[in-house]
C-alpha positions as CSV (number, residue, x, y, z in Angstrom):
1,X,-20.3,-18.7,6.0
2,X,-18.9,-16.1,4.2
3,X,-16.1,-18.0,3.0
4,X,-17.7,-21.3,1.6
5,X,-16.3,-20.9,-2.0
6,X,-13.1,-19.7,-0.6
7,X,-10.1,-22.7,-0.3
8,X,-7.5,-21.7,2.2
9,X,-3.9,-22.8,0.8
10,X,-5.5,-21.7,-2.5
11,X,-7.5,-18.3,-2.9
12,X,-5.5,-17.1,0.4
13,X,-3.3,-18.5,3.3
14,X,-3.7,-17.7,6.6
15,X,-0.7,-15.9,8.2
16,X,1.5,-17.4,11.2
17,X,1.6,-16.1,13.4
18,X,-0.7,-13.6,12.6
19,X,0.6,-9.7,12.6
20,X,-0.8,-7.0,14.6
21,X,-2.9,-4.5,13.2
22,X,-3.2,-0.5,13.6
23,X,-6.9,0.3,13.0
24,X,-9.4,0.7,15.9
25,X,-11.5,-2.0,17.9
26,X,-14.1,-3.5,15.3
27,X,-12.8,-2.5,12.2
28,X,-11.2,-5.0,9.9
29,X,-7.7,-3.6,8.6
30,X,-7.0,-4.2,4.4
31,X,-3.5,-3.9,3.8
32,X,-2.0,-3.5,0.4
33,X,1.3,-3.9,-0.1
34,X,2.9,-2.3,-3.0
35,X,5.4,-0.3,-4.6
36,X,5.2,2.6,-7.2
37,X,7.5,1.4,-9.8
38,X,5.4,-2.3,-9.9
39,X,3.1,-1.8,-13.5
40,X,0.6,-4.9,-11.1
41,X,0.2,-2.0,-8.5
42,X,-0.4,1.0,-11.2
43,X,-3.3,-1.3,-12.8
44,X,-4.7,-2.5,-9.6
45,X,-5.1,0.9,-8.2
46,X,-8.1,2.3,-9.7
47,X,-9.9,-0.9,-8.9
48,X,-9.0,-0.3,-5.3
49,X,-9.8,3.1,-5.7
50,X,-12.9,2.3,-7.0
51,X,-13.5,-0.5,-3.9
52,X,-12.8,2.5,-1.1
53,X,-15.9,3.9,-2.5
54,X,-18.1,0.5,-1.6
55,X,-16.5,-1.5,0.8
56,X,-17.7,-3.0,4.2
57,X,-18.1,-0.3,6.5
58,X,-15.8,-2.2,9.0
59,X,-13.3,-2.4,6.8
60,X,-9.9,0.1,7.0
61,X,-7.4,0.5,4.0
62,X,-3.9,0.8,4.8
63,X,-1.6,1.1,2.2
64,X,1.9,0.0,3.0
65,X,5.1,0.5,0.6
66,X,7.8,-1.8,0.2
67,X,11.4,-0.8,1.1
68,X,13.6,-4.3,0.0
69,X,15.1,-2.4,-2.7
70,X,16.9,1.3,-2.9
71,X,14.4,2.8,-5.5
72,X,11.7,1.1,-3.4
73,X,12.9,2.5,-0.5
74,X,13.0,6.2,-2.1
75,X,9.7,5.6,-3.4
76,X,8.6,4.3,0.3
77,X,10.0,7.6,1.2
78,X,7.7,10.2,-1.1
79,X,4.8,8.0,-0.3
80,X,5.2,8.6,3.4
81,X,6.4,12.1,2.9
82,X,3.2,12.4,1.0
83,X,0.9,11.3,3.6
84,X,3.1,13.5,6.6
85,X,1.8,16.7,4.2
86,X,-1.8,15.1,3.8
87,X,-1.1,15.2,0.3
88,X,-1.8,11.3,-0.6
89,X,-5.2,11.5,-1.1
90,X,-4.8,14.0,-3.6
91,X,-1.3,12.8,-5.0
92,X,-1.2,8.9,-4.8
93,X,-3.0,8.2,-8.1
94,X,-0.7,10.7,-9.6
95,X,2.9,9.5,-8.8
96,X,1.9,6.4,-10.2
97,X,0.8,8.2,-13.4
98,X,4.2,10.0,-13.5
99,X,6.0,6.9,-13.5
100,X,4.3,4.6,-15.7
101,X,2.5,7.2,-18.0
102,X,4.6,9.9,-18.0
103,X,8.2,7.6,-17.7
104,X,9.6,9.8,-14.5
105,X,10.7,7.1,-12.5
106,X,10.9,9.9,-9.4
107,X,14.2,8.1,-7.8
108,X,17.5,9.0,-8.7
109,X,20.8,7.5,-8.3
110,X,20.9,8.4,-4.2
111,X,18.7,9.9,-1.7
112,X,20.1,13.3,-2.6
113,X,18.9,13.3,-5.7
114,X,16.1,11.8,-5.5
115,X,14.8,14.1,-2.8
116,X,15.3,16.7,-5.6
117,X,13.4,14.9,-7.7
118,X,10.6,14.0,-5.7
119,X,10.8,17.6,-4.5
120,X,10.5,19.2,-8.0
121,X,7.8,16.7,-9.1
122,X,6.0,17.6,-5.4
123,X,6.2,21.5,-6.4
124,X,4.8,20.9,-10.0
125,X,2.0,19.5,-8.0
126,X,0.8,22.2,-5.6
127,X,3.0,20.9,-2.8
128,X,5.3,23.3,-0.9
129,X,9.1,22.6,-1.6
130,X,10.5,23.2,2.1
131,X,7.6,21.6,3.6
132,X,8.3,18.4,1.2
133,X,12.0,18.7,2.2
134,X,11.5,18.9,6.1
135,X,8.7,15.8,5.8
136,X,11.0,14.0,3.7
137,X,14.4,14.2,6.0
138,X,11.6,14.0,9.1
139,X,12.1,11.4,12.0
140,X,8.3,10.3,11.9
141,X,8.7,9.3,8.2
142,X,12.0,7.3,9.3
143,X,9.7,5.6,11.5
144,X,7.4,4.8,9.2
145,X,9.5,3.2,7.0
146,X,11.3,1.1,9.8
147,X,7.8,-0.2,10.3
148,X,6.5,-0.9,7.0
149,X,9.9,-2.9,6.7
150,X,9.1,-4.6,9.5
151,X,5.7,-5.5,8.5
152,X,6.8,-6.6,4.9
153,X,9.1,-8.9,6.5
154,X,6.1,-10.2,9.0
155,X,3.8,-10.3,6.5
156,X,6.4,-12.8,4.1
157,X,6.0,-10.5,1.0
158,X,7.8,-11.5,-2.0
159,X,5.8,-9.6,-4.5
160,X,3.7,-6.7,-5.2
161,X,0.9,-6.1,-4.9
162,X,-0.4,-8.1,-1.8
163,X,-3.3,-7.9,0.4
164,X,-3.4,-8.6,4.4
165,X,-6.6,-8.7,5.3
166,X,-6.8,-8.2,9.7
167,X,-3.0,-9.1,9.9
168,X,-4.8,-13.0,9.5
169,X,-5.1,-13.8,5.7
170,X,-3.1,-13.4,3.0
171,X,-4.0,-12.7,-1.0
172,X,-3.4,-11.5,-4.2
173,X,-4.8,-11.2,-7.8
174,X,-3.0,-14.4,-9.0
175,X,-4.5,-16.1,-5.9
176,X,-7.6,-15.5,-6.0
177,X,-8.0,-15.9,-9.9
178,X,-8.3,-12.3,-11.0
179,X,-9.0,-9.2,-9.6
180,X,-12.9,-8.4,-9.3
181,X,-12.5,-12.1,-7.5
182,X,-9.9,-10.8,-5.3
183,X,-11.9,-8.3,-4.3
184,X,-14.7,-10.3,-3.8
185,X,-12.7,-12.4,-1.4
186,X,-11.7,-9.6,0.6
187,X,-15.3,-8.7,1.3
188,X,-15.6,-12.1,2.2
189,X,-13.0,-12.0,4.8
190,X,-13.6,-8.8,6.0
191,X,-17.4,-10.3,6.6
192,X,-16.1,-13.1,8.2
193,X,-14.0,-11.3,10.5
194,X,-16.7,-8.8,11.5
195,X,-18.9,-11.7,12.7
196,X,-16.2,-12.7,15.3
């Protein structure tokens, strides 16, 4: 049993009712929850980069932002405008970098001007301005944004970053007692759900 050095209530808890999940039949969906301007997110991310490279084949990654505060919400916004452009691959590592390196926090006051913002940032990068501008204001990425607030709210987050391993489980760094054990654990659960 995958899970034999796992306690339930203590490295994870298992969701109820348990969420839906958006990746194909047999793969195991990892969400992590998280938000640019969290410093916990910025240093877990090249671990999780890193963990793309060698994780269970059944195993997805979903990243979903959180959108319970204004800034969060803009920042929800860029990250979704980001992946509408096919840019996130390419770009995620670096908004992250530009907020907590480089001190642009990339939100403004309002959505104006933090479009421009995120716009002029975008360009600096390689991006093309209208095509940020017409992804940003789009209706898919208002969809997106409805559901990732959806699922926040679903899931019970109350901090970032969180993981949701196949809408069941539950987890996070402080959890699970550090983060190479973390992502041991998701392994573990992802194993565990593959042998369903």
């Amino acid at each position: 049993n995958p899970l034999a050095k796992w306690d339930a209530g203590r490295h994870y808890r298992v969701l109820s009712p348990t969420v839906p999940t958006s990746v194909a039949p047999g793969k195991v969906e990892v969400v992590e929850v998280f938000w640019y301007g969290c410093g916990h997110c910025y240093a877990l991310d090249p671990y999780l980069e890193n963990w793309k490279k060698t994780k269970p084949a059944a195993a997805e990654f979903v990243r979903l932002p959180v959108t319970w505060s204004p800034p969060a919400k803009r920042h929800a916004r860029l990250y979704y405008t980001l992946r509408a452009l096919k840019q996130d691959g390419r770009l995620h590592t670096k908004v992250f970098d530009a907020i907590h390196r480089a001190g642009t926090p990339l939100v403004a006051g309002d959505d104006a001007g933090s479009l421009a913002v995120q716009r002029d940032w975008a360009k600096a990068n390689g991006v093309d301005p209208t095509a940020f501008t017409n992804a940003w204001n789009s209706m898919s990425v208002d969809v997106k944004l409805r559901q990732a607030d959806d699922l926040a709210r679903r899931y019970r987050i109350e901090g970032t970053p969180a993981m949701i391993i196949n809408g069941k489980y539950f987890t996070d760094v402080t959890m699970a007692g550090g983060v190479e054990q973390m992502l041991a654990l998701i392994n573990d659960l992802v194993a565990s759900e593959t042998r369903r």
